[in-house]
C-alpha positions in Angstrom: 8.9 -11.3 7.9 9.4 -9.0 4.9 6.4 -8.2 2.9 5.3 -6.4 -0.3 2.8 -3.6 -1.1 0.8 -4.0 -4.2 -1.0 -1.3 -5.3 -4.5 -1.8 -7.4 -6.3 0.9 -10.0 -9.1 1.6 -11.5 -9.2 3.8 -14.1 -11.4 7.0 -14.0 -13.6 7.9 -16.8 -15.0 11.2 -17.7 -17.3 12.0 -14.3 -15.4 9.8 -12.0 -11.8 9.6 -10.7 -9.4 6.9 -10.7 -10.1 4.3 -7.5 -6.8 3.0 -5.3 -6.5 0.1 -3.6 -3.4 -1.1 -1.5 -2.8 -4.7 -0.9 0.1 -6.5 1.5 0.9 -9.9 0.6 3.7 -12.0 1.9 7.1 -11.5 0.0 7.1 -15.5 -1.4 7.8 -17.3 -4.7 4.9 -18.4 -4.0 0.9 -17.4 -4.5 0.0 -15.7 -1.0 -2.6 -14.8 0.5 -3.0 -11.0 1.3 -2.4 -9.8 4.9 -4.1 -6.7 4.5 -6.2 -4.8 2.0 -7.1 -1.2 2.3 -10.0 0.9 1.6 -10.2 1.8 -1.7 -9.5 5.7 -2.3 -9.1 8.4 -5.2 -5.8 8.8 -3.8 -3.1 6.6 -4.7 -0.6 7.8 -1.8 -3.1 7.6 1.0 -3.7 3.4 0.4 -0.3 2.9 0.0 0.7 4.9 3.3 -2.2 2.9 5.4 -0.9 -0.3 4.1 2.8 0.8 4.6 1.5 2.2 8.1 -0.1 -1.3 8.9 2.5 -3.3 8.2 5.2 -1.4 10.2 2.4 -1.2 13.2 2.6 -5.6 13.0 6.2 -5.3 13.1 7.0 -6.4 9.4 9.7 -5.1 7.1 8.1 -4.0 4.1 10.3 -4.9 0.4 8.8 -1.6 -1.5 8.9 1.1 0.9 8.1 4.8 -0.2 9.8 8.3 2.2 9.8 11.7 0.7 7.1 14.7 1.5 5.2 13.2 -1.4 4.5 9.9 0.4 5.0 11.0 4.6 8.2 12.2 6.5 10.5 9.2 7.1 10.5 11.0 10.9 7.2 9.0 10.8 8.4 5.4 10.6 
């Protein structure tokens, strides 16, 4: 099953960093439940790597995949 990884931020303010959250959801036409949500984080790579992780781990092909040094080796998948 392919799926999709939707990313989720809050803006930071003055005295507080932006927050991250990754979310997997089903690649449909139609509204889907997610299939994983991650921890939110100050760092927008991290959540999106964990979900990415997750998803490959429960053998799904993920739509939106990130490789480069910025995001992990693609050695790792």
């Amino acid at each position: 099953m392919r799926v999709t990884i939707r990313t989720i931020t809050i803006p930071g303010s003055q005295g507080r960093a932006a927050l991250h959250q990754a979310v997997v959801y089903a690649t449909t036409e139609q509204e889907a439940t997610p299939l994983m949500t991650s921890d939110w984080s100050q760092r927008e790579p991290e959540v999106f790597m964990a979900a990415q992780t997750w998803a490959r781990r429960n053998t799904y092909i993920v739509s939106n995949p990130r490789t480069g040094a910025y995001y992990g080796s693609p050695a790792a998948r």
